[in-house]
C-alpha positions in Angstrom: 0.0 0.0 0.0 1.4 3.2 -1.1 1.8 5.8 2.7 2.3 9.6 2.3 5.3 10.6 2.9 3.5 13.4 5.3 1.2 12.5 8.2 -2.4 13.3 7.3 -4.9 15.5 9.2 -7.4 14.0 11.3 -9.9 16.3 12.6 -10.7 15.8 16.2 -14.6 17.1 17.7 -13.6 20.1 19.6 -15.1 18.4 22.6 -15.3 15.3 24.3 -18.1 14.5 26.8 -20.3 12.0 27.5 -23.4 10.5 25.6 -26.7 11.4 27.1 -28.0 8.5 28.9 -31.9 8.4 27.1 -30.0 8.8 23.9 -28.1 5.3 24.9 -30.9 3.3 26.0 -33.1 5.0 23.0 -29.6 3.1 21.3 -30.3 -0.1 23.0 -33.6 -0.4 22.5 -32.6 -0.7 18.9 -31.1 -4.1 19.4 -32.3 -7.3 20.1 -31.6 -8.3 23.8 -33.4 -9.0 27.0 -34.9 -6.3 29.0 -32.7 -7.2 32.1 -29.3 -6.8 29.8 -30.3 -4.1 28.7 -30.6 -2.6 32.4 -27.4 -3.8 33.0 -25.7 -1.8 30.4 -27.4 1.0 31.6 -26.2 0.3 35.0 -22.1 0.2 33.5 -22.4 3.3 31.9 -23.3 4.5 35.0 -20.4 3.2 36.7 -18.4 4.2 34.2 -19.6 7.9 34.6 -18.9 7.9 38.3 -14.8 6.8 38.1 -14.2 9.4 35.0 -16.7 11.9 34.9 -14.3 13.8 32.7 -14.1 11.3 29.8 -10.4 12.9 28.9 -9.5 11.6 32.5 -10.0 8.1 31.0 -8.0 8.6 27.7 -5.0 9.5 30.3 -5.2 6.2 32.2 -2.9 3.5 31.0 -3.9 1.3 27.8 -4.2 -2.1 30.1 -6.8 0.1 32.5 -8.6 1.2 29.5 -9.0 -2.2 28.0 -10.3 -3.5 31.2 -9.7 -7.2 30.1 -6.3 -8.1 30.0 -4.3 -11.2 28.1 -5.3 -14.3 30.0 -8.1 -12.7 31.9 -11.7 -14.6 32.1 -14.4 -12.2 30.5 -16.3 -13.0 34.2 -13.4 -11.4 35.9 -11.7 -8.9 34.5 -8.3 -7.3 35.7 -10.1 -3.8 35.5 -14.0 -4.2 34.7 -15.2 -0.7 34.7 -13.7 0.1 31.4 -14.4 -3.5 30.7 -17.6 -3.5 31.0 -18.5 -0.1 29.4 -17.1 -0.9 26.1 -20.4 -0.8 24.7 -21.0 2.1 25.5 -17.6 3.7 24.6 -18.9 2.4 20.8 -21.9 4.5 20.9 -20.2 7.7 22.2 -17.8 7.3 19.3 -20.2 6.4 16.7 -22.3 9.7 17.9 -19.6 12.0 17.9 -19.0 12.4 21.5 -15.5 11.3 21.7 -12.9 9.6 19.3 -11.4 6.4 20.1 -7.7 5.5 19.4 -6.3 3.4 17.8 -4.3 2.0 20.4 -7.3 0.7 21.9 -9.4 0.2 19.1 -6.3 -2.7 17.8 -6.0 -4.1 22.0 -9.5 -4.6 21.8 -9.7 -8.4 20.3 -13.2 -9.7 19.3 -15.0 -6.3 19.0 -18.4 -7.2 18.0 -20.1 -4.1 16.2 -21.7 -5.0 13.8 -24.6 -4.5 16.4 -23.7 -0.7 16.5 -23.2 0.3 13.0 -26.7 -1.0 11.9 -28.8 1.1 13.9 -26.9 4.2 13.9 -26.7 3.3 9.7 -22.8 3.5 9.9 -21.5 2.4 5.9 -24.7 2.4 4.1 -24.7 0.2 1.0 -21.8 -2.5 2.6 -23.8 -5.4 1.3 -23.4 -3.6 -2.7 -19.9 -3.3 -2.0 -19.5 -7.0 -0.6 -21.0 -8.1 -3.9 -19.3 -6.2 -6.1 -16.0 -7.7 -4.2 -17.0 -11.2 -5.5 -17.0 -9.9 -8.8 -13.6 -9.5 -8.9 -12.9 -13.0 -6.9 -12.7 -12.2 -3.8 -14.8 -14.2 -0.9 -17.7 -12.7 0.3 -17.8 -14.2 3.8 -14.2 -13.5 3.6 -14.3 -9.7 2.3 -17.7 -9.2 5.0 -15.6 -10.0 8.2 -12.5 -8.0 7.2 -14.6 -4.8 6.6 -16.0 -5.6 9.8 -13.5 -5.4 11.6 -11.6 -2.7 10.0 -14.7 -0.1 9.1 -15.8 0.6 13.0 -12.5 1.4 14.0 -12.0 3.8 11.2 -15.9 5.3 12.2 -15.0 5.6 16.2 -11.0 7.3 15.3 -12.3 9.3 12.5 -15.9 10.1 12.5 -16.3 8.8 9.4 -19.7 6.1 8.6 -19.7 6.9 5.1 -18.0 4.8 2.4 -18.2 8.3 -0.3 -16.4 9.9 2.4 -13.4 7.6 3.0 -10.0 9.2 1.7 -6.9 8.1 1.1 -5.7 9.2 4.2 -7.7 7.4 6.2 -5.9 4.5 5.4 -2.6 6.1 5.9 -3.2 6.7 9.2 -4.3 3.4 10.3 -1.5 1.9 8.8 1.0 4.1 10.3 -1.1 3.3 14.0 -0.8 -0.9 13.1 3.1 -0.2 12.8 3.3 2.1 16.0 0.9 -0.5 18.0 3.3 -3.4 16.8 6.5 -1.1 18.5 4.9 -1.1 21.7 6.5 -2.8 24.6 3.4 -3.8 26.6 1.3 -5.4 23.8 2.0 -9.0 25.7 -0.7 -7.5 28.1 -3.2 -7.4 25.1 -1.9 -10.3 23.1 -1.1 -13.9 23.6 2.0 -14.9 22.5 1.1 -17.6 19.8 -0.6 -14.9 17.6 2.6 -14.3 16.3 2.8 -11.4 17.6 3.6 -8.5 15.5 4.5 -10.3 12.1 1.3 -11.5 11.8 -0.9 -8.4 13.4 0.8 -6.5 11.3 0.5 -9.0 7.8 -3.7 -9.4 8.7 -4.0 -5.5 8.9 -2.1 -4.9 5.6 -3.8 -7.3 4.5 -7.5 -6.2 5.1 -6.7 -2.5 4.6 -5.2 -3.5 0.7 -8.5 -4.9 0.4 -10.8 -1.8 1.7 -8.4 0.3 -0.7 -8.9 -1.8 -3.8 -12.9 -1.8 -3.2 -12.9 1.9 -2.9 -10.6 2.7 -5.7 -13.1 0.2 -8.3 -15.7 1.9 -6.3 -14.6 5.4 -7.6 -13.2 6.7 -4.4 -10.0 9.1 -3.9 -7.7 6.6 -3.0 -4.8 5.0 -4.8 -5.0 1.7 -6.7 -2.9 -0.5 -4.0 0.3 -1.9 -5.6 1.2 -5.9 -4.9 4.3 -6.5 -3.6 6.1 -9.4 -5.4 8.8 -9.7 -3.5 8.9 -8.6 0.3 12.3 -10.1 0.8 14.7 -8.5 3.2 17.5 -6.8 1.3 20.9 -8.8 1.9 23.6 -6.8 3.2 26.6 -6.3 0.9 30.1 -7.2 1.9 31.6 -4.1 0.1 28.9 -1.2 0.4 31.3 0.7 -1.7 30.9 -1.4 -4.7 27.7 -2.3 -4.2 26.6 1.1 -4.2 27.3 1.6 -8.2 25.8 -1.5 -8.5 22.5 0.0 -7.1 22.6 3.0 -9.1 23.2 1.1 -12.5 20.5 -1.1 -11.4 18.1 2.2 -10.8 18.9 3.1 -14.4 18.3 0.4 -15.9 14.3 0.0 -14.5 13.6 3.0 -16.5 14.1 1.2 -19.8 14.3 -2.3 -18.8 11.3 -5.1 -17.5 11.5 -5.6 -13.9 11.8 -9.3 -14.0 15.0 -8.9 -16.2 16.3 -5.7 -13.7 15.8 -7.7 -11.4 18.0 -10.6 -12.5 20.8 -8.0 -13.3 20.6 -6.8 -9.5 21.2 -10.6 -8.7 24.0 -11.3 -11.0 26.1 -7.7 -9.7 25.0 -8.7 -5.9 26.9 -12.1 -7.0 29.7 -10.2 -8.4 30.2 -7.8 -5.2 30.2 -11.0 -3.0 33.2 -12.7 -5.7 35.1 -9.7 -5.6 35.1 -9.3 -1.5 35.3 -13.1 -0.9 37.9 -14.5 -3.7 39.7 -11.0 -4.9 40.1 -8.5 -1.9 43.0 -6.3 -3.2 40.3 -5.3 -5.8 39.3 -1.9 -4.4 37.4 -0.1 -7.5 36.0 -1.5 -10.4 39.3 0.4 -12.6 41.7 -2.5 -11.0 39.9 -5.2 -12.8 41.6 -6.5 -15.8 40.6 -9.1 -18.7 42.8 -11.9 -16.7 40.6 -10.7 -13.6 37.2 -11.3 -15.4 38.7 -14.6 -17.1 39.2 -15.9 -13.4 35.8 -14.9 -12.9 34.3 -16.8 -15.8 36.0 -20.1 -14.6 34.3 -19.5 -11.0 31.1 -19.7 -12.6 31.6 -23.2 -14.2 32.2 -24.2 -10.0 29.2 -21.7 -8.7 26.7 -23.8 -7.3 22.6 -22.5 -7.4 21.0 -22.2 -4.1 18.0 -23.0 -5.1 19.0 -26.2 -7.0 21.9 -27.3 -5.4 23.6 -28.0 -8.7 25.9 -26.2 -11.1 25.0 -22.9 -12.9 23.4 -24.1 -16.2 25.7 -22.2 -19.1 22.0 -19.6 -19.5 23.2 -18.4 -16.2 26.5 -18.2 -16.8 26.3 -16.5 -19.6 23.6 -13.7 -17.7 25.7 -13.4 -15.1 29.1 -12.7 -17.2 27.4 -10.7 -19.3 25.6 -8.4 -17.0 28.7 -7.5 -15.1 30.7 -6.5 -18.2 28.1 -4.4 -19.5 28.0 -2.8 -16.4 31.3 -2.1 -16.6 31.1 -0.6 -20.3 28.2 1.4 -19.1 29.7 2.5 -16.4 33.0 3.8 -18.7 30.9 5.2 -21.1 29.1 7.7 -18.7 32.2 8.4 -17.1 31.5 7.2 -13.6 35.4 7.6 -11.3 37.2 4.1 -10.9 35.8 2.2 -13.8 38.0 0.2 -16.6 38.9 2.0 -19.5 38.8 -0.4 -21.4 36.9 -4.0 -21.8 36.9 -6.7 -20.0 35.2 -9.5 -21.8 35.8 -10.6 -25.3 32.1 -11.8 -26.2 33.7 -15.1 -28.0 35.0 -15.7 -24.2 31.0 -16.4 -22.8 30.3 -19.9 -22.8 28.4 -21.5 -25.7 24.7 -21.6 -26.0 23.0 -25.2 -27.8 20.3 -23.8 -30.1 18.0 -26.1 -30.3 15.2 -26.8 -32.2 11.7 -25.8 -31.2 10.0 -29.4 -29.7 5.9 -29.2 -31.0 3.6 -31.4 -30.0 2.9 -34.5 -31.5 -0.8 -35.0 -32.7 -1.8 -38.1 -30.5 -0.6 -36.0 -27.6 -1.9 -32.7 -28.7 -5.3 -34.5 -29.3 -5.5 -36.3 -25.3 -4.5 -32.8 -23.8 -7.5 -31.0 -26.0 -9.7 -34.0 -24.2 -9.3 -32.7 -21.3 -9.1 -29.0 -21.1 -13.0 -28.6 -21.2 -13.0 -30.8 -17.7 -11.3 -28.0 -16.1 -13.5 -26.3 -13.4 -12.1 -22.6 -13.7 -13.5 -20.8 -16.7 -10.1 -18.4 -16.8 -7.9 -21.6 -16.7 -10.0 -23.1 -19.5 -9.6 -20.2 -21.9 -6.1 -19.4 -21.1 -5.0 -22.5 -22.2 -7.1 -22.7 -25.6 -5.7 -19.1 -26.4 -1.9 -20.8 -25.8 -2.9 -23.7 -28.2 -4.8 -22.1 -31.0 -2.8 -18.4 -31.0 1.1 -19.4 -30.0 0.8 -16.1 -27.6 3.6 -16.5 -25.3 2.7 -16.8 -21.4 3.0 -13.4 -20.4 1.3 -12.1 -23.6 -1.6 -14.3 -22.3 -2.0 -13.0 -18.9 -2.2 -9.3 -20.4 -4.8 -9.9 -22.8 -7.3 -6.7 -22.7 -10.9 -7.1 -22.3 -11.7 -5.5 -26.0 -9.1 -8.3 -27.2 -11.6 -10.1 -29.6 -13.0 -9.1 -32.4 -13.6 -10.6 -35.8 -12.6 -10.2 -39.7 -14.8 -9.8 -41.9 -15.4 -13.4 -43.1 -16.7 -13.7 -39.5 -13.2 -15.6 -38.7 -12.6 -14.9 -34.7 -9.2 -12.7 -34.0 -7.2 -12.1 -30.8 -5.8 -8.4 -30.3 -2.4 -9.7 -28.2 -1.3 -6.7 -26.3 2.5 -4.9 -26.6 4.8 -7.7 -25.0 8.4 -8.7 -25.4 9.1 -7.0 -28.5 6.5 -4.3 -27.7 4.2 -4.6 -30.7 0.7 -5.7 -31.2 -0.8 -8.0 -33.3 -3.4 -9.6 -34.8 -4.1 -13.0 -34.7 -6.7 -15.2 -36.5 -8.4 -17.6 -33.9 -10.2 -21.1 -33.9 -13.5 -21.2 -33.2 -13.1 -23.3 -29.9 -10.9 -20.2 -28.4 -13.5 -17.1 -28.7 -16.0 -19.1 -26.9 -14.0 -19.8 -23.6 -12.9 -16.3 -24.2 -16.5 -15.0 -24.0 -17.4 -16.4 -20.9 -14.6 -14.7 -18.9 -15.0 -11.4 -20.9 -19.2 -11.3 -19.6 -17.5 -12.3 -15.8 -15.2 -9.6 -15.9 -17.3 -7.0 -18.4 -19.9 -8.0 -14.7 -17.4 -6.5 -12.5 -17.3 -2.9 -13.6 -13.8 -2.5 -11.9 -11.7 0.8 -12.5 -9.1 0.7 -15.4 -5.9 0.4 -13.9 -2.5 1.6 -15.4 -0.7 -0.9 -18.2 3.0 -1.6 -16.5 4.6 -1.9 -20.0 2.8 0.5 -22.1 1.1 2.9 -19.5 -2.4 2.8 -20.6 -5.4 2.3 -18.9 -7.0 -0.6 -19.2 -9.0 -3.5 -18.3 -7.7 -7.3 -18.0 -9.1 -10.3 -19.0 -7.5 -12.4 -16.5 -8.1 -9.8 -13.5 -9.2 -10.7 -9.9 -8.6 -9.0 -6.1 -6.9 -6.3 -7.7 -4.3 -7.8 -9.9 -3.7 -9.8 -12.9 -3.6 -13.4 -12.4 0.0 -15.1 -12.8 0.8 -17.5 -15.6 1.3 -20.4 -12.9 -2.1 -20.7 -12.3 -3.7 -19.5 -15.4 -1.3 -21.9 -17.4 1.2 -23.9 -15.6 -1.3 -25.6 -12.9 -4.2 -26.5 -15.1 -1.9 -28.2 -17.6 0.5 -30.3 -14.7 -3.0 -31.9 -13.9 -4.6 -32.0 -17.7 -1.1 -34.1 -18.3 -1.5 -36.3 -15.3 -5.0 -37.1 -16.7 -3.9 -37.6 -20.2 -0.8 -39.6 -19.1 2.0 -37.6 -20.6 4.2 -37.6 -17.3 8.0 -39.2 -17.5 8.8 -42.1 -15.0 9.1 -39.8 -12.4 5.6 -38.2 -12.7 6.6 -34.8 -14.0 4.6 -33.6 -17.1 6.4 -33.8 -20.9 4.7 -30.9 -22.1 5.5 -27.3 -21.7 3.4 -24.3 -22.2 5.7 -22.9 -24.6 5.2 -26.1 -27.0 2.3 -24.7 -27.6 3.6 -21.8 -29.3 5.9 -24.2 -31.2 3.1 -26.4 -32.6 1.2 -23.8 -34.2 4.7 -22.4 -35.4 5.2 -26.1 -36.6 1.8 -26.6 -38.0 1.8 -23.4 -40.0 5.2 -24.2 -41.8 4.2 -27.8 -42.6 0.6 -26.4 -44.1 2.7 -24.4 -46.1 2.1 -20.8 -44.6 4.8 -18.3 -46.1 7.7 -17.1 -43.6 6.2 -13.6 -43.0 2.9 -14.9 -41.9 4.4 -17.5 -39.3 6.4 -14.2 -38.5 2.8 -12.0 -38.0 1.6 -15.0 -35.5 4.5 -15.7 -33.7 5.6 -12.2 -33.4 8.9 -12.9 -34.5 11.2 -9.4 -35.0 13.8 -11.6 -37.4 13.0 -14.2 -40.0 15.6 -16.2 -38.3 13.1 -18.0 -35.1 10.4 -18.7 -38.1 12.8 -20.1 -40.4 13.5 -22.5 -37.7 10.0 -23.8 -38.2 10.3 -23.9 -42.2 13.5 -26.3 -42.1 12.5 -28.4 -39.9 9.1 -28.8 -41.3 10.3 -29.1 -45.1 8.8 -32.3 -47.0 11.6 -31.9 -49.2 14.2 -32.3 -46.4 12.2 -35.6 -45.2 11.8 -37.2 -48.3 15.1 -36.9 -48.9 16.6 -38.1 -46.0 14.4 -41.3 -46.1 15.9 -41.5 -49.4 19.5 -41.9 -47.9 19.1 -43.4 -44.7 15.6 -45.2 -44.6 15.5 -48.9 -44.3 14.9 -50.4 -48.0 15.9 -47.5 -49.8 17.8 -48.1 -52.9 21.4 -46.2 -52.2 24.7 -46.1 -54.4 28.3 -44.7 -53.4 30.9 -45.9 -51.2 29.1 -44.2 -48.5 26.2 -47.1 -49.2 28.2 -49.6 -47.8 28.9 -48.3 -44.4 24.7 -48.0 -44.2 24.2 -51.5 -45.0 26.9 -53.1 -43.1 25.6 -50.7 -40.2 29.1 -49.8 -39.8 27.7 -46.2 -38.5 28.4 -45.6 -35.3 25.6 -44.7 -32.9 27.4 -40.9 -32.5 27.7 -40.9 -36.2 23.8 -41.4 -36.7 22.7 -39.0 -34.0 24.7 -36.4 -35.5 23.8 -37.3 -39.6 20.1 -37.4 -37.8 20.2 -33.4 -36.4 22.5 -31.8 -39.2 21.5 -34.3 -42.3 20.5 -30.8 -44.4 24.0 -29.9 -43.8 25.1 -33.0 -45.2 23.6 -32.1 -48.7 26.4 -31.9 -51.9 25.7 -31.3 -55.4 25.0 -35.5 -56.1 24.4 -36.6 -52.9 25.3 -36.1 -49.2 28.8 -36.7 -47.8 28.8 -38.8 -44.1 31.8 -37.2 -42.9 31.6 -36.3 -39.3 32.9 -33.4 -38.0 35.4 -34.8 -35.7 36.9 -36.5 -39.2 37.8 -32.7 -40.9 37.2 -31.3 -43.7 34.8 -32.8 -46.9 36.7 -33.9 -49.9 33.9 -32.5 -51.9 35.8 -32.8 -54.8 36.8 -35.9 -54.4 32.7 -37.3 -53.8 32.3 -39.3 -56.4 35.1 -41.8 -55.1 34.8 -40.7 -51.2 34.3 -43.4 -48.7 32.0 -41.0 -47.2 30.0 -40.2 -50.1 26.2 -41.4 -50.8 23.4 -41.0 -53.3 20.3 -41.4 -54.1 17.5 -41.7 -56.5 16.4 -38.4 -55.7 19.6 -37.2 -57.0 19.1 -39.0 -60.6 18.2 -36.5 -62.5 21.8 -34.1 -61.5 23.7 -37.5 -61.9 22.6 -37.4 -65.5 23.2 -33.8 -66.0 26.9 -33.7 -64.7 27.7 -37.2 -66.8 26.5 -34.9 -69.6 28.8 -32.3 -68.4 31.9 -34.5 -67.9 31.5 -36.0 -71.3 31.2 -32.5 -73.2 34.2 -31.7 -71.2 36.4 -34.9 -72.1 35.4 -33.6 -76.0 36.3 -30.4 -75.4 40.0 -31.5 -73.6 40.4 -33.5 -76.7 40.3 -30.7 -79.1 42.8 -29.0 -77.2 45.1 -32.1 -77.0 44.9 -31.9 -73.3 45.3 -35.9 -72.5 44.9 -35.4 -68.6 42.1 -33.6 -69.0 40.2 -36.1 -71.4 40.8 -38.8 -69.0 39.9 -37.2 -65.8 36.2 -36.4 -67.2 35.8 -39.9 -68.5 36.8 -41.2 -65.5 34.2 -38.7 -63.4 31.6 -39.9 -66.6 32.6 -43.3 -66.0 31.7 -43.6 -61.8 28.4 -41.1 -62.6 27.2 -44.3 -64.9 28.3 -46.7 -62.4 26.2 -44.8 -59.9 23.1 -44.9 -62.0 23.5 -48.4 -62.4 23.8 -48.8 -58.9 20.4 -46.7 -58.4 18.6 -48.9 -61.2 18.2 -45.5 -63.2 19.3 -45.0 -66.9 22.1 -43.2 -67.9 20.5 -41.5 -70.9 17.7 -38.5 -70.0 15.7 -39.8 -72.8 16.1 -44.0 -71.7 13.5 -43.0 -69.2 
């Protein structure tokens, strides 16, 4: 919750004095109880009148006199039961304007009941509306009705204030500032038994409920701020050299005006990790100016040793390379805006990071893809259900999904359905056609939400106001339960978990299927682009290789079983003299494999391809598919060897017979004719 800086006002009555008695019992004749109880409360104002008839004399006792009942006290024997006893009608006074309660006793007071007092004196008119407009936007009503319960008469009896309209921003202040104040104090153990947790968790239950009143009055259309979530509520770690860590901090502020927070805040990891290598493993480093390449090389090699807290095991080379990289642009940066006691030079030669796999994008296979689709309609939670049919039939990444507007869908004019994906990563929209079976889960969250007439609240990445899809108790729901828990138990029920239970299918291959399916339907590179949202051709042409019928056919040409193959190459296939390294490798890079008549076998690990030397290479292989160039080039050789004989040149004339000779023998081999028109 955002606190002013400044304390607020609260206007105090310019007098406090007692309620008139027929007043009170005109009060408590109001509420349901027996005639004889009702006496009796009459009889403890009394009482209460004759030890303070000054009521400021009371609010100079102690607290514990004031409360009356004290921690571990029976309610039929208080430690001080005058003030005990005349708490209802210290209520009343402060619900009628007599006096103003504080909040030190309003937060000692444990299991104030009134609710009894607000109704008849109409305190907070219309809290039933604003109850079930809180279930609107998922909160609990039982659960929202006993927090405002608690936390509206205390407000009424400090303030004055019964009227939700008239609730202000610093209102809310104050109270917080009095929860912090009441937590300090060192004779709460009077008030409060010790296994409350006592103040962590007084203090987390009043946040708590006042973030809640706040949100409710902002959709409401109150004066008050939107209340901001707190991610991460942490404790900052101490730094072992404060003096390096403080240009850490201030590249780190920089960089959240331009950067995500997620990935700032992986940068403000990686430079805390740096401060802590620095102090720990190179203390005659005193400024960041005394750190050389050979410096930064030592570093690199302690990251291949770092271990993970979180995992226990080795940096993966993602981190690594993060972490490396982070602290040298730091240091560039740092250089470059001419900050005292930074390198004047660099430190990191990029060919230095450690080397990223690129792999290629894993789809889903159809017979899987089909049993998840089985099962997504069982999902209970409407917002799960259409999250995940947006990830499957759009390839919206997770966070693009969590973001998605409420005027997202609209429709072409065919009638085809399209999403509207908000600015994301690369901070474009776009507009993507939709299935059928996507727009109508989407529907039935858009009439939830379009039911909760909440507030707009402010875009984080683009700064506009607007309204979520996926929206509830003032935030944005995460991707973990939108995405990532519905489909761990959608793969339990479909059965795609490993030996050890855990699921085999990412969000993200979602995004790579429809990538996947849109290359192999033949979509054209810049419309898997447009979907995808890819800035470069180079992610989409991913899915175009990998999805080319050509490359398939091909390679079933060469290395499928029963496949009519010719070339010394052929052999080793045959024999199964490949390896099992050799065919893993000839598996992943067989397009790389390709020559002008064939594809050459030769491993990386075994140097250089004699291309020109294929025709006679052990490693080289052909196939019928490559019939048609054999012909051409035997064509070729032998126009050659003519030519060479003109000219006399007897090396020549034998060296393209010879090529001529092997292309025949090749054709033969293939069961193919030598001639173009034999066939």
């Amino acid at each position: 919750m955002n606190r002013s800086s400044q304390k607020s006002k609260i206007d105090y009555p310019f007098r406090f004095e007692h309620a008139d008695e027929s007043d009170y019992a005109a009060f408590l004749a109001c509420i349901p109880m027996t005639e004889s109880f009702r006496r009796q409360r009459l009889i403890y104002r009394s009482m209460f009148i004759e030890s303070w008839p000054d009521i400021r004399d009371w609010f100079a006792v102690p607290l514990p006199i004031r409360i009356g009942c004290l921690s571990g006290d029976k309610q039929a024997h208080p430690t001080y039961p005058v003030s005990f006893r005349a708490r209802s009608y210290l209520y009343f006074a402060a619900m009628t304007d007599k006096i103003r309660l504080d909040y030190d006793f309003l937060f000692a007071v444990r299991n104030m009941r009134v609710a009894e007092t607000m109704a008849p004196l109409n305190a907070y008119a219309g809290l039933e509306q604003l109850v079930a407009d809180s279930e609107k936007i998922g909160y609990s009503a039982t659960s929202i009705l006993s927090s405002l319960r608690s936390i509206l008469p205390r407000i009424a009896m400090h303030t004055g204030v019964r009227s939700f309209d008239d609730l202000r921003q610093h209102h809310l202040d104050d109270m917080m500032a009095a929860v912090e104040a009441f937590a300090t104090r060192s004779d709460t153990h009077l008030f409060r038994r010790e296994e409350e947790n006592f103040p962590i968790g007084f203090q987390r239950t009043w946040y708590n409920q006042t973030r809640q009143l706040q949100l409710l009055l902002y959709h409401n259309g109150n004066d008050v701020v939107r209340p901001q979530i707190i991610q991460d509520k942490r404790k900052p770690i101490p730094s072992p050299r404060p003096d390096l860590q403080e240009w850490a901090n201030r590249w780190i502020a920089r960089k959240r005006l331009s950067l995500a927070g997620p990935t700032v805040d992986h940068m403000a990891v990686s430079m805390r990790h740096f401060v802590i290598y620095l102090s720990d493993l190179r203390p005659r480093i005193w400024t960041f100016a005394d750190i050389t390449p050979e410096h930064f090389n030592g570093y690199l090699l302690h990251l291949q040793f770092d271990i993970a807290p979180r995992t226990g095991a080795p940096l993966s080379i993602t981190a690594r390379r993060a972490r490396a990289g982070t602290v040298a642009r730091f240091l560039a940066d740092g250089a470059a805006w001419g900050w005292p006691n930074f390198p004047s030079r660099p430190v990191l030669d990029p060919h230095e990071l450690p080397k990223l796999a690129h792999r290629v994008p894993r789809f889903i296979p159809d017979d899987q893809l089909s049993r998840l689709m089985e099962q997504i309609p069982r999902l209970e939670c409407p917002f799960q259900r259409a999250a995940l049919l947006i990830a499957r039939w759009s390839g919206a990444r997770r966070g693009e999904v969590v973001r998605l507007h409420l005027d997202c869908l609209d429709q072409y004019a065919d009638g085809t359905y399209r999403l509207r994906i908000p600015a994301g990563k690369t901070m474009r929209e776009r507009l993507v056609p939709l299935h059928d079976e996507a727009p109508v889960a989407l529907h039935e969250v858009i009439n939830i939400r379009l039911a909760a007439n909440d507030r707009p609240i402010r875009d984080d990445k683009t700064g506009a106001l607007v309204r979520y899809v996926f929206y509830r108790r003032g935030g944005r729901m995460s991707a973990d339960y939108l995405i990532q828990q519905p489909l761990n138990k959608i793969c339990i029920s479909a059965g795609l978990v490993d030996q050890n239970g855990k699921r085999t299918v990412t969000a993200h291959r979602f995004r790579h299927t429809v990538g996947t399916q849109l290359a192999e339907r033949g979509a054209r590179l810049h419309t898997i682009m447009s979907v995808l949202g890819h800035q470069s051709p180079h992610m989409s042409m991913i899915y175009a290789r990998i999805s080319d019928a050509e490359v398939l056919r091909d390679y079933r040409s060469v290395l499928g079983p029963g496949e009519i193959i010719a070339g010394p190459g052929a052999d080793a296939i045959r024999a199964g003299k490949l390896s099992c390294s050799a065919i893993d490798w000839l598996k992943s890079n067989f397009i790389k494999t390709e020559l002008e008549l064939g594809h050459c076998l030769r491993l990386p690990s075994e140097g250089p391809c004699e291309c020109d030397l294929y025709l006679s290479c052990a490693k080289f292989v052909t196939s019928k598919a490559y019939a048609g160039r054999l012909r051409e080039r035997r064509k070729l050789e032998l126009a050659l060897a003519t030519d060479a004989r003109e000219r006399g040149w007897q090396r020549e004339i034998e060296r393209h017979n010879g090529i001529a000779a092997r292309i025949e023998r090749l054709l033969v081999d293939l069961d193919e004719p030598t001639e173009a028109g034999e066939l």
